[in-house]
C-alpha positions in Angstrom: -15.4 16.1 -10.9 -15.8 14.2 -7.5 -15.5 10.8 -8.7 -18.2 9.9 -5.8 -19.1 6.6 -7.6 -15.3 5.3 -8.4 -14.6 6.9 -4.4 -17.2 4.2 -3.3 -15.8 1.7 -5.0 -11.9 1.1 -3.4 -11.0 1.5 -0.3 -8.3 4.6 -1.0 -9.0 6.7 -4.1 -6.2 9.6 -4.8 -7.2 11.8 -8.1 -4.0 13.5 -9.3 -4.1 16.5 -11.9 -1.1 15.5 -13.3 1.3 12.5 -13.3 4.0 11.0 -15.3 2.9 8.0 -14.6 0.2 6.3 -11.9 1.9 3.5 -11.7 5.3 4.4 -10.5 3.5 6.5 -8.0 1.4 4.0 -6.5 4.3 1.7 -6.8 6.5 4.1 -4.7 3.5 4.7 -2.3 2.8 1.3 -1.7 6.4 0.0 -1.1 7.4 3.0 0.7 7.1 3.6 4.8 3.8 4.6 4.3 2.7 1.5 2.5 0.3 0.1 5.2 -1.8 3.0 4.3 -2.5 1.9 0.6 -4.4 -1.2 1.4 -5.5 -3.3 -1.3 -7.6 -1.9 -3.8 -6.1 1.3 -4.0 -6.2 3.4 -6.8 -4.2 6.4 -8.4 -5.8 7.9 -11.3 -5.1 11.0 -13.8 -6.3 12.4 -16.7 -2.8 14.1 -17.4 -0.5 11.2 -17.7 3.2 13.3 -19.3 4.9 9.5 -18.8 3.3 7.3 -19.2 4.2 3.3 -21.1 3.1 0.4 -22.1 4.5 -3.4 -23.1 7.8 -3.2 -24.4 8.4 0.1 -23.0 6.6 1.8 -25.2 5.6 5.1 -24.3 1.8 6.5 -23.8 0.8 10.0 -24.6 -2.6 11.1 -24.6 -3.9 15.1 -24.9 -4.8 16.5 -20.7 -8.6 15.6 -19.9 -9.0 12.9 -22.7 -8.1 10.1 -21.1 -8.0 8.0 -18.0 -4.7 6.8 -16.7 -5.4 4.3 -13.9 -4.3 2.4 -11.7 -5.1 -0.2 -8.5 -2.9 -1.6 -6.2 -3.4 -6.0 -5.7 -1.7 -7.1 -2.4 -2.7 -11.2 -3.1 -3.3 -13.7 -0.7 -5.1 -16.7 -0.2 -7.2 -17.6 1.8 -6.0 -18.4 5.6 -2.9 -15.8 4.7 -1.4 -18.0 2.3 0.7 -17.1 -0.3 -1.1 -16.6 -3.8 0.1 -19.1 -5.9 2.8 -17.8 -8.4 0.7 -19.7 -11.5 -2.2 -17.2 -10.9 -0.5 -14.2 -11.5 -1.2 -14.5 -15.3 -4.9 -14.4 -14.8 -4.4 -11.1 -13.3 -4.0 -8.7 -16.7 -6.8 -10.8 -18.0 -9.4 -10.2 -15.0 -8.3 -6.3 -15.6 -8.6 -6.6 -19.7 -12.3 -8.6 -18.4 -13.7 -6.2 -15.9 -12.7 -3.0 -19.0 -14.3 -5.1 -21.9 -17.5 -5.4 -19.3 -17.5 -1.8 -18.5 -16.8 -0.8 -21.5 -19.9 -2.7 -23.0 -21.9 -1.0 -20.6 -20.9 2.4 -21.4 -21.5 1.7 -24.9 -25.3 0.0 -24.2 -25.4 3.8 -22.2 -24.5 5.7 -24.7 -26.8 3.6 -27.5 -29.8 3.6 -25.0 -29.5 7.7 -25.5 -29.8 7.1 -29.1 -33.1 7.7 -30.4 -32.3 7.3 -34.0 -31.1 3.6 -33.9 -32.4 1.4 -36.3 -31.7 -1.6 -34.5 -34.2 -1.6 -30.9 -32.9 -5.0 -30.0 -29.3 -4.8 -29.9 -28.2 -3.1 -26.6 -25.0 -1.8 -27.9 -26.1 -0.2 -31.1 -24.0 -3.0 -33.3 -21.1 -1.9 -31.8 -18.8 -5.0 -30.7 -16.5 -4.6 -27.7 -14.0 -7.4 -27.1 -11.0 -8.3 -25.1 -7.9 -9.5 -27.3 -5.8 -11.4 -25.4 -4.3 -10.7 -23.0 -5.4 -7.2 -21.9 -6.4 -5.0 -24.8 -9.9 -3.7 -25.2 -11.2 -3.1 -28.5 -14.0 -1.6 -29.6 -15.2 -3.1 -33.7 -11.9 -3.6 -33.9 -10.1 -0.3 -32.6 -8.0 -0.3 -29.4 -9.7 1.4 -26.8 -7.9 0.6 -23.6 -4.1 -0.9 -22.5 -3.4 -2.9 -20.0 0.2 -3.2 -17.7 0.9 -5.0 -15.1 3.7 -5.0 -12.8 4.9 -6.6 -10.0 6.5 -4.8 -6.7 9.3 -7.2 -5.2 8.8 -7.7 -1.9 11.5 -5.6 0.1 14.6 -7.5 1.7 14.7 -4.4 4.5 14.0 -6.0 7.8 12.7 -2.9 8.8 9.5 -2.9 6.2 6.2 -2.3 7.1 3.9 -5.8 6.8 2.2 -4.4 4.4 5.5 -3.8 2.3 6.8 -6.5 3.0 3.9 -9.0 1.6 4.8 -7.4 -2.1 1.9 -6.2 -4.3 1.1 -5.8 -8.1 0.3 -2.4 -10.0 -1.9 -2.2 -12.6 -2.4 -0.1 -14.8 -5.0 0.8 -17.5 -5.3 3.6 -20.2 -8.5 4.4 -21.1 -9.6 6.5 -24.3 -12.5 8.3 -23.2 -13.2 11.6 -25.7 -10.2 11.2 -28.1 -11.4 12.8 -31.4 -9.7 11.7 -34.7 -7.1 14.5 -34.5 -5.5 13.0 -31.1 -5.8 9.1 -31.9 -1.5 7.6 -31.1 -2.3 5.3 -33.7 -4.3 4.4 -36.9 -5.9 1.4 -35.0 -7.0 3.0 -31.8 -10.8 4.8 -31.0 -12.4 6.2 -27.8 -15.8 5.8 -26.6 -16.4 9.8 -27.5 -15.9 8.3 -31.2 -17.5 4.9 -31.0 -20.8 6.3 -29.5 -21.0 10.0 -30.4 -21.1 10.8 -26.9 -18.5 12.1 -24.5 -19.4 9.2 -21.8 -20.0 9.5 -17.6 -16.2 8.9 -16.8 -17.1 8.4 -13.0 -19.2 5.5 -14.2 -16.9 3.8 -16.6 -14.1 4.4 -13.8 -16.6 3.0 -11.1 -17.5 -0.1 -13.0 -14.5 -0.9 -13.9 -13.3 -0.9 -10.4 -15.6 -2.7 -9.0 -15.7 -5.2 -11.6 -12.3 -6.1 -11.4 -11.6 -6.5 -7.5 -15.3 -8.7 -7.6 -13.3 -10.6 -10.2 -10.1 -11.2 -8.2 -11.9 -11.9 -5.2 -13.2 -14.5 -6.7 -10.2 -15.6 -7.8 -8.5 -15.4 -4.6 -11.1 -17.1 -2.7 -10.6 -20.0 -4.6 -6.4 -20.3 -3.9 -6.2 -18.8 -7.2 -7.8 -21.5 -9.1 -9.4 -20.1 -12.3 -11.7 -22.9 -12.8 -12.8 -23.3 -9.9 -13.6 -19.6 -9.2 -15.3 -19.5 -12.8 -13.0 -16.5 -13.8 -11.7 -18.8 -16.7 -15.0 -18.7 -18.0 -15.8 -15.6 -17.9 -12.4 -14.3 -19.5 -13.3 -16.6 -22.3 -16.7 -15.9 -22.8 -15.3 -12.1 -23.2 -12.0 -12.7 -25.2 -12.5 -12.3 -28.9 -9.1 -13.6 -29.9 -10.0 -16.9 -29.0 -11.5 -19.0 -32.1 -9.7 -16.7 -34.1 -6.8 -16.4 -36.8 -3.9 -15.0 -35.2 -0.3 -13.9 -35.6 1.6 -13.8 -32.2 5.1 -11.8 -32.2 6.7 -13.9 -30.0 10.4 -12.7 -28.0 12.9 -13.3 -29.8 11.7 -12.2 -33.0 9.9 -15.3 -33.9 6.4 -15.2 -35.2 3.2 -17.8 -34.7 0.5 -17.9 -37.6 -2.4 -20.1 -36.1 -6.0 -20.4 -34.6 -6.2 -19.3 -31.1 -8.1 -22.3 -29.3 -8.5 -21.4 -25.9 -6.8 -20.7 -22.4 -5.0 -22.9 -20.6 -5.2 -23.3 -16.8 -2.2 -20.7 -15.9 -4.0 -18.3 -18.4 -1.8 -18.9 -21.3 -3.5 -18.4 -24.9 -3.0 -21.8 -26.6 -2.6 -21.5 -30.1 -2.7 -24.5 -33.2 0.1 -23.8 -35.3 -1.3 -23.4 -38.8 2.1 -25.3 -40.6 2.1 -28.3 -37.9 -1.0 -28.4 -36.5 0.6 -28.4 -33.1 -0.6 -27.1 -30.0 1.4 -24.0 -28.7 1.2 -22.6 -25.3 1.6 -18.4 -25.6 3.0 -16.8 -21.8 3.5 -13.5 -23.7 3.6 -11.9 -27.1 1.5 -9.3 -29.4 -1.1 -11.0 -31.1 -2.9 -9.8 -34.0 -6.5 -10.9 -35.5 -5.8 -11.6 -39.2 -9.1 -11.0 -41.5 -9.3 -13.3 -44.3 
């Protein structure tokens, strides 16, 4: 495949057969002596990840050619050259978890369009719900279809770094589940978009709109000195994120747990969630959340 869409879409596109994991090598790209050549919006992608992880340190394993393993290069500023306010770095796995859930959709609407057979001529996606659960898991009616990790890339203390080292950066990355059968699922609660659809989907196109979608989405953000209301990205994180309004358990560090109704996001990007024993507000920064059905 040429990836000629997803090639069009970022500014430096590198397509690896194999990897053990795309974001240490755009991470050692970007920080290294080359580093002014990985502009922002860069992108390393495989679909042969041997070591790859996610939160926690878990590790990510998917069979060669059935996945994507992605991942794009942030190097934020605001506008005039001023620093990007430390607050707005939490809004940055959402607008990744956002721009997947939206590409995702798509690729489902695709894939349902194709579909002569379905009963149902006014619902796009078939009847098949795609959501973001907060903060940067896609699921598709329920079944995880895409991870999301960010990290950040200190900014070297070498007086010798390159400007564009020397600003620091953020990797993130993304696994995406694109023709998993049942036999290969890592888990009981994951699906791919080869299962949810019974197609094997465009993977230049899902790639491409992803990308696209998500640097159109900080953008906006940056633009606006990282202000999430102001650059409407609050809004349209929300309007995505099915966790909020719902009935959640949040594994918090420390091994401490949170029953409760997710009630919105706060301004730093924080899930806010109403204690079910106090009826307190409580602000979440990090955690695994679950959607309990009653």
């Amino acid at each position: 495949m040429e990836w000629q869409r997803s090639r069009a879409a970022v500014p430096r596109f590198e397509f690896l057969t194999e990897a053990g994991s795309t974001n240490d090598e755009l991470r050692e790209a970007a920080s290294g002596a080359d580093a002014a050549s990985w502009p922002h919006g860069s992108v390393i992608v495989t679909d042969n990840q041997t070591h790859g992880r996610g939160r926690l340190g878990r590790r990510w394993l998917a069979p060669t050619g059935k996945t994507l393993a992605i991942s794009l290069l942030l190097r934020p500023e605001s506008p005039g050259g001023k620093p990007f306010p430390v607050d707005a770095y939490g809004w940055i796995p959402l607008i990744a978890g956002a721009a997947m859930t939206e590409a995702v959709r798509r690729a489902v609407e695709a894939a349902s369009a194709l579909d002569t057979d379905r009963e149902d001529d006014d619902d796009e996606s078939g009847g098949i719900e795609v959501e973001l659960k907060w903060p940067n898991d896609v699921l598709v009616s329920g079944y995880k279809i895409c991870g999301i990790l960010s990290e950040m890339i200190p900014a070297p203390t070498d007086e010798a770094a390159t400007d564009a080292a020397a600003a620091g950066a953020v990797v993130v990355g993304a696994g995406l589940n694109l023709t998993l059968d049942e036999h290969d699922l890592p888990t009981l609660t994951s699906t791919s978009l080869l299962l949810a659809t019974g197609r094997a989907p465009d993977a230049d196109a899902v790639l491409a709109d992803y990308l696209a979608g998500f640097l159109k989405l900080f953008r906006a953000l940056a633009e606006a000195g990282g202000d999430a209301a102001a650059s409407g990205v609050d809004r349209r994180v929300s309007a995505l994120c099915g966790t909020l309004g719902s009935d959640v358990r949040v594994e918090l560090p420390g091994e401490r747990e949170l029953l409760g109704r997710a009630e919105r996001l706060d301004r730093d990007g924080r899930l806010i969630v109403v204690d079910r024993e106090n009826g307190e507000p409580q602000a979440v920064a990090a955690g695994d959340v679950t959607h309990l059905r009653y």
